[in-house]
Backbone as XML, in Angstrom:
<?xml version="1.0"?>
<chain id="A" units="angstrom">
  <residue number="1" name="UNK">
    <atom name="N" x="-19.757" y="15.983" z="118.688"/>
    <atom name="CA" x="-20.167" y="16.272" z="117.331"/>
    <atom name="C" x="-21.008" y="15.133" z="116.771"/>
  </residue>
  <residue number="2" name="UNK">
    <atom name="N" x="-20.337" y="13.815" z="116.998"/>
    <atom name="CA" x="-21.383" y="12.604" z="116.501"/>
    <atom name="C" x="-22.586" y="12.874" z="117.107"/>
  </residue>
  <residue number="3" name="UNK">
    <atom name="N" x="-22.888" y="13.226" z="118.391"/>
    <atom name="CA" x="-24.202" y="12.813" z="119.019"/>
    <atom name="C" x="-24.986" y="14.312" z="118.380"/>
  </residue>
  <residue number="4" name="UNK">
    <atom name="N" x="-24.686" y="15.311" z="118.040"/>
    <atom name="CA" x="-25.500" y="15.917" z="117.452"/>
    <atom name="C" x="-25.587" y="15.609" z="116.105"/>
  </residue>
  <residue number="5" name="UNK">
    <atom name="N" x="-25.113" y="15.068" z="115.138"/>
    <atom name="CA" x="-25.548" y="14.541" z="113.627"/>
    <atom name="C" x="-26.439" y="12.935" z="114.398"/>
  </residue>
  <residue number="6" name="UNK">
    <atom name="N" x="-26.252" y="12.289" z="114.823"/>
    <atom name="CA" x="-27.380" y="11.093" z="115.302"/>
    <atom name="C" x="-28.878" y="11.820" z="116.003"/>
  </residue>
  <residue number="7" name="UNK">
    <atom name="N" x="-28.573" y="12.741" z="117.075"/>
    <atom name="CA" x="-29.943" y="13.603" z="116.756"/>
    <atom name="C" x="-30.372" y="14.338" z="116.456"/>
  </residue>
  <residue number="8" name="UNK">
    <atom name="N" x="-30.105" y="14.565" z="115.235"/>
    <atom name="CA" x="-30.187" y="15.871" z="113.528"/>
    <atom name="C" x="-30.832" y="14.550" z="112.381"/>
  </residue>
  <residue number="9" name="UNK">
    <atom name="N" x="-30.253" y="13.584" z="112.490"/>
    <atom name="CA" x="-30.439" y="12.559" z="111.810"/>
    <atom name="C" x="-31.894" y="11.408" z="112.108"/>
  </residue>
  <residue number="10" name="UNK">
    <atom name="N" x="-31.951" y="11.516" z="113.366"/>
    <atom name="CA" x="-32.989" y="10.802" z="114.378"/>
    <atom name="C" x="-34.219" y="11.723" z="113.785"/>
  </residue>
  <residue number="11" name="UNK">
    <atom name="N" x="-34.399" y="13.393" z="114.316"/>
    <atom name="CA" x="-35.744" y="14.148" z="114.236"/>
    <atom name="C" x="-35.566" y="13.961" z="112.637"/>
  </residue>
  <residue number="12" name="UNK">
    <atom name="N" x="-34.729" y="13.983" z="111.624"/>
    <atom name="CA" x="-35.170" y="14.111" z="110.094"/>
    <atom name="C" x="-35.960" y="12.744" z="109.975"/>
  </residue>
  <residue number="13" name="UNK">
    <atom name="N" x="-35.506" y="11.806" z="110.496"/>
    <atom name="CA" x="-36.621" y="10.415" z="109.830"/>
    <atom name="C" x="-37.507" y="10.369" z="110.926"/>
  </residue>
  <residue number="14" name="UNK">
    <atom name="N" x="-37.794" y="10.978" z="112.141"/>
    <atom name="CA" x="-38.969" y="11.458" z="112.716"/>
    <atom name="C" x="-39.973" y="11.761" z="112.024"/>
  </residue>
  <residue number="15" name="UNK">
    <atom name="N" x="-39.752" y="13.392" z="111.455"/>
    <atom name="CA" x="-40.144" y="14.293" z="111.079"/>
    <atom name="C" x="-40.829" y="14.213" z="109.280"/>
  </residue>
  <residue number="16" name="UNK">
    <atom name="N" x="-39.942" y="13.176" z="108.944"/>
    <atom name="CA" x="-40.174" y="13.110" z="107.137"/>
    <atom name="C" x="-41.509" y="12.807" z="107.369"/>
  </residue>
  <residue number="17" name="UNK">
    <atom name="N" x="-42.303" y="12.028" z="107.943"/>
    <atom name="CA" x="-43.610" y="11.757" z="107.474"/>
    <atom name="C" x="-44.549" y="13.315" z="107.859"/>
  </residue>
  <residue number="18" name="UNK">
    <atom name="N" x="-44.438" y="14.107" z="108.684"/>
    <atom name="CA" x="-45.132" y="14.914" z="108.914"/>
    <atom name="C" x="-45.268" y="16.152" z="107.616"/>
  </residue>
  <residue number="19" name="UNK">
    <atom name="N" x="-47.022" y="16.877" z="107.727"/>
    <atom name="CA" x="-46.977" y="17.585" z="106.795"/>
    <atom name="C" x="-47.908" y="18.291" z="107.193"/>
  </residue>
  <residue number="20" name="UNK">
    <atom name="N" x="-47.498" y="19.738" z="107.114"/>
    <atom name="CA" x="-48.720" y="20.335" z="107.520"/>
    <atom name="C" x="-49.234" y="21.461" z="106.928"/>
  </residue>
  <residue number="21" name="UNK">
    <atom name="N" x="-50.260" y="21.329" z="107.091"/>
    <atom name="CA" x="-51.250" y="22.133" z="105.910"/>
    <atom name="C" x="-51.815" y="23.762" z="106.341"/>
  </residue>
  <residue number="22" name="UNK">
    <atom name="N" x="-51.570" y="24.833" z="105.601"/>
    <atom name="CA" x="-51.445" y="26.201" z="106.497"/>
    <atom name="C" x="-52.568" y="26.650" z="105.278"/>
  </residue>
  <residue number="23" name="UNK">
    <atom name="N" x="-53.200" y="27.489" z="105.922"/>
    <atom name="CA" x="-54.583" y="28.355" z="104.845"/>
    <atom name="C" x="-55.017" y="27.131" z="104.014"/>
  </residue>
  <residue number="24" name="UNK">
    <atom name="N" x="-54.963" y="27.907" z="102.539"/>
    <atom name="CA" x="-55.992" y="27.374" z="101.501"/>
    <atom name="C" x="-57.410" y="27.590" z="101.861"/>
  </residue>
  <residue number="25" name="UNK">
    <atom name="N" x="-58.212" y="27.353" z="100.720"/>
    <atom name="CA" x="-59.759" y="27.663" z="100.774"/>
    <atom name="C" x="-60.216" y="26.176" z="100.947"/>
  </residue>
  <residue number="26" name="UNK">
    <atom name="N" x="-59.711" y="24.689" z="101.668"/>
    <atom name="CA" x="-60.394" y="23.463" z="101.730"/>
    <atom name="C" x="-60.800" y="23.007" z="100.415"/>
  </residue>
  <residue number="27" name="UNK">
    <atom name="N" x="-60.535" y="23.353" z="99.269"/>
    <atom name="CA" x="-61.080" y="22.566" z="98.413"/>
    <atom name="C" x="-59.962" y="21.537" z="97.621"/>
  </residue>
  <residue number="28" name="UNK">
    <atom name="N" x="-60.087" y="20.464" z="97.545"/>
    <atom name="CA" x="-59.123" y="19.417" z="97.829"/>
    <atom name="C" x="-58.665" y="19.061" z="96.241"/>
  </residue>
  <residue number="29" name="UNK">
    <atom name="N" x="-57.683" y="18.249" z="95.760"/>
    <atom name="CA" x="-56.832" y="18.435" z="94.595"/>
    <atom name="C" x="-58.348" y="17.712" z="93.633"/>
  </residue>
  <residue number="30" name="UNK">
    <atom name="N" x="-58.687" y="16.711" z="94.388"/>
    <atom name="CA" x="-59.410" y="15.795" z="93.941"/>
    <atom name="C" x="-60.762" y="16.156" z="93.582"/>
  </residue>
  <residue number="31" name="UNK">
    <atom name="N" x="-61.584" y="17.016" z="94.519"/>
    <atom name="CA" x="-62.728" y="18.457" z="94.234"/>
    <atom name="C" x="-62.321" y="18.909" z="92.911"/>
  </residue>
  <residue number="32" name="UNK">
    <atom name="N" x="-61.631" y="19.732" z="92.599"/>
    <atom name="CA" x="-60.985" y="20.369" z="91.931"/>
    <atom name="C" x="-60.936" y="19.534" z="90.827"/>
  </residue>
  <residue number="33" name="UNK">
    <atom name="N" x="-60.716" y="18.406" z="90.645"/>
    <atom name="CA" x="-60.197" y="17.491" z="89.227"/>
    <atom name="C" x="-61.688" y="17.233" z="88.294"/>
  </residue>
  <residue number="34" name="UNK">
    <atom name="N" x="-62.531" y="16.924" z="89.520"/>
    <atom name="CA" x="-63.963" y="16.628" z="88.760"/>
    <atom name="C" x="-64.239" y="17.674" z="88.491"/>
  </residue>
  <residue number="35" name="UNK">
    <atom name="N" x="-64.392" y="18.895" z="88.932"/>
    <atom name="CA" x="-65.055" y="19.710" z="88.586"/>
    <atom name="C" x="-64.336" y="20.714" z="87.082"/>
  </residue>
  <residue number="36" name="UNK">
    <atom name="N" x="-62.858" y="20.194" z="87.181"/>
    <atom name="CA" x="-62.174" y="20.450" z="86.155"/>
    <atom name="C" x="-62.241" y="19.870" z="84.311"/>
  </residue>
  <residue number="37" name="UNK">
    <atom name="N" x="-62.566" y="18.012" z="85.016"/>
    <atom name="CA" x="-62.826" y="17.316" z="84.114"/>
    <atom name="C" x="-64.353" y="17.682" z="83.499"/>
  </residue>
  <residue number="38" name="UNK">
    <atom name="N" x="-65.374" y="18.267" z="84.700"/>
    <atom name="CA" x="-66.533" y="18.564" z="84.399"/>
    <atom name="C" x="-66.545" y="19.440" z="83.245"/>
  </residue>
  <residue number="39" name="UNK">
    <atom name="N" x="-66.016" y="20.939" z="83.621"/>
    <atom name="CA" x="-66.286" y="21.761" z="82.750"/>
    <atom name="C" x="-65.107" y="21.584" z="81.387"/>
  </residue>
  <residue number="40" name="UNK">
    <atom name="N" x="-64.614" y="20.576" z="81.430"/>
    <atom name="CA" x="-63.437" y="20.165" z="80.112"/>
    <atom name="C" x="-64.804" y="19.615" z="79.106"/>
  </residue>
  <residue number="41" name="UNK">
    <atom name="N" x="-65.101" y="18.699" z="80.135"/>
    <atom name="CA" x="-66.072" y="17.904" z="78.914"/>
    <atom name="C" x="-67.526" y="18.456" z="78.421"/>
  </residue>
  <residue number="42" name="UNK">
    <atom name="N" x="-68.061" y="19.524" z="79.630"/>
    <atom name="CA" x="-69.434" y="20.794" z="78.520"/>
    <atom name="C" x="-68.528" y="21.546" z="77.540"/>
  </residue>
  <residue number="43" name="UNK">
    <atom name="N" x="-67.234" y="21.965" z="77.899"/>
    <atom name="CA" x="-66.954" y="22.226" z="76.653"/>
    <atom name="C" x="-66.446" y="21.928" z="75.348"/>
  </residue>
  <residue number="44" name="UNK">
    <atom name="N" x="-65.855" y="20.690" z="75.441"/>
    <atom name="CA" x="-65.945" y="19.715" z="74.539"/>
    <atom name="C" x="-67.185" y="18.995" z="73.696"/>
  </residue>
  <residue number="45" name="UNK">
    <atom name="N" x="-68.146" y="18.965" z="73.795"/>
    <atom name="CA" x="-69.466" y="18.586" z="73.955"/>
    <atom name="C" x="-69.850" y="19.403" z="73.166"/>
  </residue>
  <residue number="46" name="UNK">
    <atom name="N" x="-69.977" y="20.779" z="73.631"/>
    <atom name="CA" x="-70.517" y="22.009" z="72.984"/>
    <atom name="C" x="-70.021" y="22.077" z="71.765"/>
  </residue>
  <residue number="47" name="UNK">
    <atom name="N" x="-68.993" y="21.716" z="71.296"/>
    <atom name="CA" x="-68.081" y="21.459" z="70.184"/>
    <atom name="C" x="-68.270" y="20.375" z="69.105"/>
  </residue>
  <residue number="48" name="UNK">
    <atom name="N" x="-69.148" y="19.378" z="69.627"/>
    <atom name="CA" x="-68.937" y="18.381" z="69.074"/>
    <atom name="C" x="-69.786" y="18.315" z="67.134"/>
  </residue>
  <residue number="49" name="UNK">
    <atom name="N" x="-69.309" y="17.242" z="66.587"/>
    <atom name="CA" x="-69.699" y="17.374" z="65.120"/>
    <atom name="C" x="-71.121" y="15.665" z="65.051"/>
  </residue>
  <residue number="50" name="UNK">
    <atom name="N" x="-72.268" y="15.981" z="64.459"/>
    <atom name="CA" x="-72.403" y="14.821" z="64.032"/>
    <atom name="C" x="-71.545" y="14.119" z="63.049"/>
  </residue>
  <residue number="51" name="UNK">
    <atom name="N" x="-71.923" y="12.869" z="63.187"/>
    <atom name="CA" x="-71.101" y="11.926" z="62.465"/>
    <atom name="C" x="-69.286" y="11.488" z="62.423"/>
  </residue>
  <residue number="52" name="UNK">
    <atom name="N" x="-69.183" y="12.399" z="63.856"/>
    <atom name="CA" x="-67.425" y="12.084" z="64.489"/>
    <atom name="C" x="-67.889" y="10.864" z="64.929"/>
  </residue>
  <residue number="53" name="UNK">
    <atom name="N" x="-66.718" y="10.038" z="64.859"/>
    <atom name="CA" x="-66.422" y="8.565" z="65.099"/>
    <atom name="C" x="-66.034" y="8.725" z="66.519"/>
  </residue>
  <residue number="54" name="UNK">
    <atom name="N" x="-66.567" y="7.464" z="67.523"/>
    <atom name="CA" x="-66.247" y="6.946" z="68.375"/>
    <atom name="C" x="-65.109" y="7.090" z="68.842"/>
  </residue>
  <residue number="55" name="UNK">
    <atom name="N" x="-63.892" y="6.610" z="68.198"/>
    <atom name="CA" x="-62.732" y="7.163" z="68.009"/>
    <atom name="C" x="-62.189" y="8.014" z="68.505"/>
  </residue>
  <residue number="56" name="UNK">
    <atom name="N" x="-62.216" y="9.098" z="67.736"/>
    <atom name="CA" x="-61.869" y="10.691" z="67.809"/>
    <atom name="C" x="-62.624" y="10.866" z="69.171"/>
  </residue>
  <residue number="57" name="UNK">
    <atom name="N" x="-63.985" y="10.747" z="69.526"/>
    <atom name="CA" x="-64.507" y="11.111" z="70.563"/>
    <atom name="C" x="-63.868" y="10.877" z="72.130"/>
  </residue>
  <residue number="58" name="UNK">
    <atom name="N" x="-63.422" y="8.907" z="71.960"/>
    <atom name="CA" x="-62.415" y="9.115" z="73.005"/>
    <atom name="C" x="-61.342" y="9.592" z="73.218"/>
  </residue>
  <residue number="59" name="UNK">
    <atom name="N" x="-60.536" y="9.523" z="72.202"/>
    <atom name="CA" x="-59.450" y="10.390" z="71.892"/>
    <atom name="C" x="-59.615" y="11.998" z="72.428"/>
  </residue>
  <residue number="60" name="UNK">
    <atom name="N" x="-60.649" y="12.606" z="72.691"/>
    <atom name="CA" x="-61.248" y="13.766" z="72.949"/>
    <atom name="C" x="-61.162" y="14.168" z="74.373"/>
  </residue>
  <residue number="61" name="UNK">
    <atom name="N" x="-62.550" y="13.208" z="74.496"/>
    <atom name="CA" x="-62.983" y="13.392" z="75.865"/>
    <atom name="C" x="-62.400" y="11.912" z="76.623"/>
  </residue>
  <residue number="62" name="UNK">
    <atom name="N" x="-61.684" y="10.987" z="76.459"/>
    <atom name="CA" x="-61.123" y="10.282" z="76.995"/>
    <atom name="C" x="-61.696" y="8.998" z="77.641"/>
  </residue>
  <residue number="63" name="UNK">
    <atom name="N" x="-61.972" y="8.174" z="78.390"/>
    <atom name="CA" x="-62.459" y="7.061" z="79.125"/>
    <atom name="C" x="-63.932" y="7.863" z="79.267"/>
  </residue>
  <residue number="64" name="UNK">
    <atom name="N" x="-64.666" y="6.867" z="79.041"/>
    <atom name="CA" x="-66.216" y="7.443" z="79.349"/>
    <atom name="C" x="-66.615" y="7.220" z="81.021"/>
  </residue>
  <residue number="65" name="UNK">
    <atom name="N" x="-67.119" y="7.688" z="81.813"/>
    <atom name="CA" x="-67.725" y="7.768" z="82.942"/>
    <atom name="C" x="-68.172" y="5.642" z="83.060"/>
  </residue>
  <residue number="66" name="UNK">
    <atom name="N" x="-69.718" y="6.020" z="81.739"/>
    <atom name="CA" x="-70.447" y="4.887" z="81.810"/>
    <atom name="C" x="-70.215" y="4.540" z="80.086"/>
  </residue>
  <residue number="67" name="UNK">
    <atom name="N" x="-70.767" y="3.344" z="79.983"/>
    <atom name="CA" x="-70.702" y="2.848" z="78.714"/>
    <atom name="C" x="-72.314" y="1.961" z="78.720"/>
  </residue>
  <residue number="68" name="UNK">
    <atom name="N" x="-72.628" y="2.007" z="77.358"/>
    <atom name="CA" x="-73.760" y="1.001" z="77.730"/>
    <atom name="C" x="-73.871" y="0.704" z="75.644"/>
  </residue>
  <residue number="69" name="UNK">
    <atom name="N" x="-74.342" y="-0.647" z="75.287"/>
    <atom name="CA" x="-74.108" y="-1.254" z="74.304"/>
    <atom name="C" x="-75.416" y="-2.084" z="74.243"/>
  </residue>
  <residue number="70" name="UNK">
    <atom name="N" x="-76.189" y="-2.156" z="73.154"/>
    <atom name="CA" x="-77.010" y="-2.546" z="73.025"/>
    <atom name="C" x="-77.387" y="-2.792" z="71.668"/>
  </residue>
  <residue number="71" name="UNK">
    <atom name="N" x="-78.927" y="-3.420" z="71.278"/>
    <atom name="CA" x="-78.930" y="-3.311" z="69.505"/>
    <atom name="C" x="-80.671" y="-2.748" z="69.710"/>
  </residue>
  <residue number="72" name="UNK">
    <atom name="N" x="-80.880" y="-1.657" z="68.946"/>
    <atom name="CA" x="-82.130" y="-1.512" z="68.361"/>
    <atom name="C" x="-83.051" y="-1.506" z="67.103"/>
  </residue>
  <residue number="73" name="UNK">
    <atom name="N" x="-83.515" y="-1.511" z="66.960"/>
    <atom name="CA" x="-84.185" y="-1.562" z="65.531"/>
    <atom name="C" x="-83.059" y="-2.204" z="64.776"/>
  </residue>
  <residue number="74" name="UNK">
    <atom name="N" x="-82.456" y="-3.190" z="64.702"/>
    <atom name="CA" x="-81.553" y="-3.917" z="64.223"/>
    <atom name="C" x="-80.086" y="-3.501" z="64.229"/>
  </residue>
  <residue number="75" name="UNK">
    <atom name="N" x="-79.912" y="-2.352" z="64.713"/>
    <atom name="CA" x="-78.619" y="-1.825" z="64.671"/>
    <atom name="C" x="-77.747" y="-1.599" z="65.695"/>
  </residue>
  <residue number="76" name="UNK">
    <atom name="N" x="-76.791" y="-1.361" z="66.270"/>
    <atom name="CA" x="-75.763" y="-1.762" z="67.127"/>
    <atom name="C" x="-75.507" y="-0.118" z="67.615"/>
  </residue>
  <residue number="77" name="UNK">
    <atom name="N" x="-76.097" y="0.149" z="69.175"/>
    <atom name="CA" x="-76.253" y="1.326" z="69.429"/>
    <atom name="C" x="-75.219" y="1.309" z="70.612"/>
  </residue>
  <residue number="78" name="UNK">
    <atom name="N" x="-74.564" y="2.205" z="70.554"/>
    <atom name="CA" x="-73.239" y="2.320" z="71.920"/>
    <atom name="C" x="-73.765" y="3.849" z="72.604"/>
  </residue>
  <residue number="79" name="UNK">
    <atom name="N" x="-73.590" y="4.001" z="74.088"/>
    <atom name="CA" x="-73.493" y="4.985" z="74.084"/>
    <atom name="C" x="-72.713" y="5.736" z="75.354"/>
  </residue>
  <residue number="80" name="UNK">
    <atom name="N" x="-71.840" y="6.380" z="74.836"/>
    <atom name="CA" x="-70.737" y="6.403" z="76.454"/>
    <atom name="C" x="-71.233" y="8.388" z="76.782"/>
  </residue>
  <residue number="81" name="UNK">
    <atom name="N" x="-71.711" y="8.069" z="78.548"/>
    <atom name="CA" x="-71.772" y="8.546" z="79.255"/>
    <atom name="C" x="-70.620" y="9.828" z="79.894"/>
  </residue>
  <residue number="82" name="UNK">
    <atom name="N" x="-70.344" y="10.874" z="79.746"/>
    <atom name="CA" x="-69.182" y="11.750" z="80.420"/>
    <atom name="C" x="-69.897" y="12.684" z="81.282"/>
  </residue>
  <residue number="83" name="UNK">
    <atom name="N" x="-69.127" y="13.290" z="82.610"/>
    <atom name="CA" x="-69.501" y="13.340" z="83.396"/>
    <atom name="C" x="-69.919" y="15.474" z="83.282"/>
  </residue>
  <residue number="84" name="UNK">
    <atom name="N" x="-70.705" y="15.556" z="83.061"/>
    <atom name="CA" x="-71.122" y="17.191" z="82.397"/>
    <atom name="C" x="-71.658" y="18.089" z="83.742"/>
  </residue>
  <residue number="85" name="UNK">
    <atom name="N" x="-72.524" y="17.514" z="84.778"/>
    <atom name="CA" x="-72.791" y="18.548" z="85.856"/>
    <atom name="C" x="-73.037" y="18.206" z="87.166"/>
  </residue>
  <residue number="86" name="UNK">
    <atom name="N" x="-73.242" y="18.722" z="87.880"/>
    <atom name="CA" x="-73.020" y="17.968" z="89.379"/>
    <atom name="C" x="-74.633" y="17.888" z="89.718"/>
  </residue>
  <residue number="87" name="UNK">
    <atom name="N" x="-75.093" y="16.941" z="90.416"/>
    <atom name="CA" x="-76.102" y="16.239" z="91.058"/>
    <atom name="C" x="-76.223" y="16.402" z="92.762"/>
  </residue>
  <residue number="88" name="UNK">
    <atom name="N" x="-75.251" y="15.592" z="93.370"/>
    <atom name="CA" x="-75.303" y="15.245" z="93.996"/>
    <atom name="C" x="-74.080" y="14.778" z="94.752"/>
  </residue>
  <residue number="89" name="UNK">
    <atom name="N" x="-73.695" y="15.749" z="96.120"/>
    <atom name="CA" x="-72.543" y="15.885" z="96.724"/>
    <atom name="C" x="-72.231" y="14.207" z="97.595"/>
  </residue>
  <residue number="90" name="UNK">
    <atom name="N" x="-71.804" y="12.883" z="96.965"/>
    <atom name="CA" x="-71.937" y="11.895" z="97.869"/>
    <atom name="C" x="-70.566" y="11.453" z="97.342"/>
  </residue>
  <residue number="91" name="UNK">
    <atom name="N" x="-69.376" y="12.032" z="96.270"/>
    <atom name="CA" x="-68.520" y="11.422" z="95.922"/>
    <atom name="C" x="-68.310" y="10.013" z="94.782"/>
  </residue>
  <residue number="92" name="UNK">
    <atom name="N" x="-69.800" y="10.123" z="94.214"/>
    <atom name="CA" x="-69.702" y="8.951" z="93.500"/>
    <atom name="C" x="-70.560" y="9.964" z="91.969"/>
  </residue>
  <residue number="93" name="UNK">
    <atom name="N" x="-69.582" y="9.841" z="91.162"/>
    <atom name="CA" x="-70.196" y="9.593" z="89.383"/>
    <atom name="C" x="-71.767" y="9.183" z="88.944"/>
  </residue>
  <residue number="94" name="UNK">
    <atom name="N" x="-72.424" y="9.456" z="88.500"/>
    <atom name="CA" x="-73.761" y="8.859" z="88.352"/>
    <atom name="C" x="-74.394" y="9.282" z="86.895"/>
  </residue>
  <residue number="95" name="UNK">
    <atom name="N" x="-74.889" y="8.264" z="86.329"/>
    <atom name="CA" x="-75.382" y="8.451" z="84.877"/>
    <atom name="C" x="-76.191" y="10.013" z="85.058"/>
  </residue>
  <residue number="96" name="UNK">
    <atom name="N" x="-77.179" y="9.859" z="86.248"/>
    <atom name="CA" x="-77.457" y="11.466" z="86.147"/>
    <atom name="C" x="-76.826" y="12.709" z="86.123"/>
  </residue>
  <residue number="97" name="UNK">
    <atom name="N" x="-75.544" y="12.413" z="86.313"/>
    <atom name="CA" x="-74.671" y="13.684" z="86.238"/>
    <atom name="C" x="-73.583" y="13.608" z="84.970"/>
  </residue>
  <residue number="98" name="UNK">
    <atom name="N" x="-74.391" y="12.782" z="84.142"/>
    <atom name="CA" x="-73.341" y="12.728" z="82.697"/>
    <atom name="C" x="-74.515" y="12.960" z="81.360"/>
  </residue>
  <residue number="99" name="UNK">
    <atom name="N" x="-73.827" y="13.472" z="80.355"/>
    <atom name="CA" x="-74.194" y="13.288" z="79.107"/>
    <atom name="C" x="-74.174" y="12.377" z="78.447"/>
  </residue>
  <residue number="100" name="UNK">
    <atom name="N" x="-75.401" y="12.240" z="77.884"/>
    <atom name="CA" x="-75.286" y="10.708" z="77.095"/>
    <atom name="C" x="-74.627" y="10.674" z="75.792"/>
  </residue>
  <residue number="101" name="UNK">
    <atom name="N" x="-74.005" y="10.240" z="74.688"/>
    <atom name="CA" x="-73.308" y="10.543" z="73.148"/>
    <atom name="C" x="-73.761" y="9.229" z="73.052"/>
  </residue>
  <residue number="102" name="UNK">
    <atom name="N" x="-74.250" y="9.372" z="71.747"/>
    <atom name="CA" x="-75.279" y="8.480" z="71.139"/>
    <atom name="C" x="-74.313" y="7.849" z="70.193"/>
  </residue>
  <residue number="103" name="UNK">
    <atom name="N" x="-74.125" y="6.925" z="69.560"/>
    <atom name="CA" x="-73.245" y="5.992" z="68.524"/>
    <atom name="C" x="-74.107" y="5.198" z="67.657"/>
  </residue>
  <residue number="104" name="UNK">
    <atom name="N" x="-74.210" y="5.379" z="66.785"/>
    <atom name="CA" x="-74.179" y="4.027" z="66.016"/>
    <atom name="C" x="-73.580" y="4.003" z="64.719"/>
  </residue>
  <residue number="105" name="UNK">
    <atom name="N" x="-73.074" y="2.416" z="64.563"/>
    <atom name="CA" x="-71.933" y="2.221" z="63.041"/>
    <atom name="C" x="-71.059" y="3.007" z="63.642"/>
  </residue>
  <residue number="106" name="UNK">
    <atom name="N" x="-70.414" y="3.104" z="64.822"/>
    <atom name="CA" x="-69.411" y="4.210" z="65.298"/>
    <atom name="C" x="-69.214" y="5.652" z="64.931"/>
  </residue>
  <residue number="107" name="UNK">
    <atom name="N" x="-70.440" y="5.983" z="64.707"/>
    <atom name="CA" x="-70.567" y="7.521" z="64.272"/>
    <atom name="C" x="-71.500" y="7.976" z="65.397"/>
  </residue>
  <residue number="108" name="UNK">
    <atom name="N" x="-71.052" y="8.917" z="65.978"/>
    <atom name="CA" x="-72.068" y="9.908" z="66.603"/>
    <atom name="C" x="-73.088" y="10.477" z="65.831"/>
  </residue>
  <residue number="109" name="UNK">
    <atom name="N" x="-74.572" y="10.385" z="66.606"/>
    <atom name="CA" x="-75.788" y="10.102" z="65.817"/>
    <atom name="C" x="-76.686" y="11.589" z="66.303"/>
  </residue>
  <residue number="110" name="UNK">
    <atom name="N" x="-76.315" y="11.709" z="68.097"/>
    <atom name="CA" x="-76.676" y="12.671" z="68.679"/>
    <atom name="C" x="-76.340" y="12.838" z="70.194"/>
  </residue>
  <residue number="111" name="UNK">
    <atom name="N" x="-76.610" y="13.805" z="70.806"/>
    <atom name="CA" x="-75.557" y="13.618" z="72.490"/>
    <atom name="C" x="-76.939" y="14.326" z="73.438"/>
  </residue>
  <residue number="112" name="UNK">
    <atom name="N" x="-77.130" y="14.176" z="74.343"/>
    <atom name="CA" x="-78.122" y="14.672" z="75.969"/>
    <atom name="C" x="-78.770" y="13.508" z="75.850"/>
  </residue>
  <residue number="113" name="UNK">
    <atom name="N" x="-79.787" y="14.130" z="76.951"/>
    <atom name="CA" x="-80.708" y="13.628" z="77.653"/>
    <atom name="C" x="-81.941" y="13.213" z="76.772"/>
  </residue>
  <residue number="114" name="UNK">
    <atom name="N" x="-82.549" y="14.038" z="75.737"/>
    <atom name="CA" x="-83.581" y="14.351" z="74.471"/>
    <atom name="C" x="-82.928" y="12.547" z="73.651"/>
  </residue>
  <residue number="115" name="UNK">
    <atom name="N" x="-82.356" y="13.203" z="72.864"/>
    <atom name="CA" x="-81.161" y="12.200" z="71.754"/>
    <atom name="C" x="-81.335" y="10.784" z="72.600"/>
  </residue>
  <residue number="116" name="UNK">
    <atom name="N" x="-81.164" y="10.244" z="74.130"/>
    <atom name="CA" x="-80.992" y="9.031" z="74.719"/>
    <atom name="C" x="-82.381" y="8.644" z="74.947"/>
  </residue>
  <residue number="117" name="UNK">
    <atom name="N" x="-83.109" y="9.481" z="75.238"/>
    <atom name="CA" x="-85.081" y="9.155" z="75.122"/>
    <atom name="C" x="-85.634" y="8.868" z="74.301"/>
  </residue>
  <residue number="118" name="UNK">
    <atom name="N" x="-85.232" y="9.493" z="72.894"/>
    <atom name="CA" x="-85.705" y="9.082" z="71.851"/>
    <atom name="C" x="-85.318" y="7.789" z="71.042"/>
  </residue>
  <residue number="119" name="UNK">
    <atom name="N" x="-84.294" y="6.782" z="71.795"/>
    <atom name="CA" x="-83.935" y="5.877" z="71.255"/>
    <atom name="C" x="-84.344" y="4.435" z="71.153"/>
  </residue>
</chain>
C-alpha cells in the first residue's frame, strides 16, 4: 500500500508542471488584451469632452502608452499618447498606433493626429 501512495505521490510532483493545451483558435490571453485595451480606448476617446482635466482622463483611460511634455508659445503643453489601432504586427506599442490628447493648464484642448500637427 505504501509503495503505491510514494508512486501516486512521485507522478503528482512529476506531472504538476505539465499543461496541455487542446483546440482554441491560437489567439493568446495577451493578443487579446491589446486588442481589448485597443478598442476600450476608441471608445473612450469617442466620448471624450473638451476641457476634461488630465485627471479624469487618466482616471479613464488609465497609464498613457507615451507621454511627452513640453512648452509652446509660452505655455506648458502635455500630451499622453493611448494605444487606438494596430500598425504593425512586431509586438511593440508605437506612437503610430496611438492617439495623441492634447493638454494644456491640464485641460484637454483637443485629441488625433490633426489637433498634434497643429501644435
Amino acid at each position: 500500500m505504501s509503495g503505491k501512495f510514494f508512486i501516486a505521490a512521485a507522478l503528482a510532483v512529476t506531472l504538476s508542471g505539465c499543461v496541455i493545451a487542446v483546440g482554441g483558435d491560437h489567439e493568446f490571453d495577451d493578443d487579446r488584451s491589446w486588442k481589448k485595451t485597443q478598442q476600450y480606448n476608441q471608445q473612450q476617446i469617442s466620448k471624450l469632452a473638451l476641457d476634461t482635466s488630465a485627471e479624469d482622463i487618466r482616471t479613464l483611460l488609465g497609464t498613457p502608452d507615451f507621454t511627452e511634455s513640453f512648452s509652446h508659445e509660452g505655455e506648458t503643453v502635455t500630451v499622453l499618447f493611448y494605444r487606438t489601432h494596430h500598425h504593425k504586427s512586431d509586438g511593440k506599442t508605437t506612437k503610430e498606433e496611438c492617439t495623441p490628447l492634447i493638454f494644456k493648464q491640464n485641460r484637454l484642448t483637443g485629441w488625433g493626429d490633426k489637433a498634434y500637427k497643429y501644435l
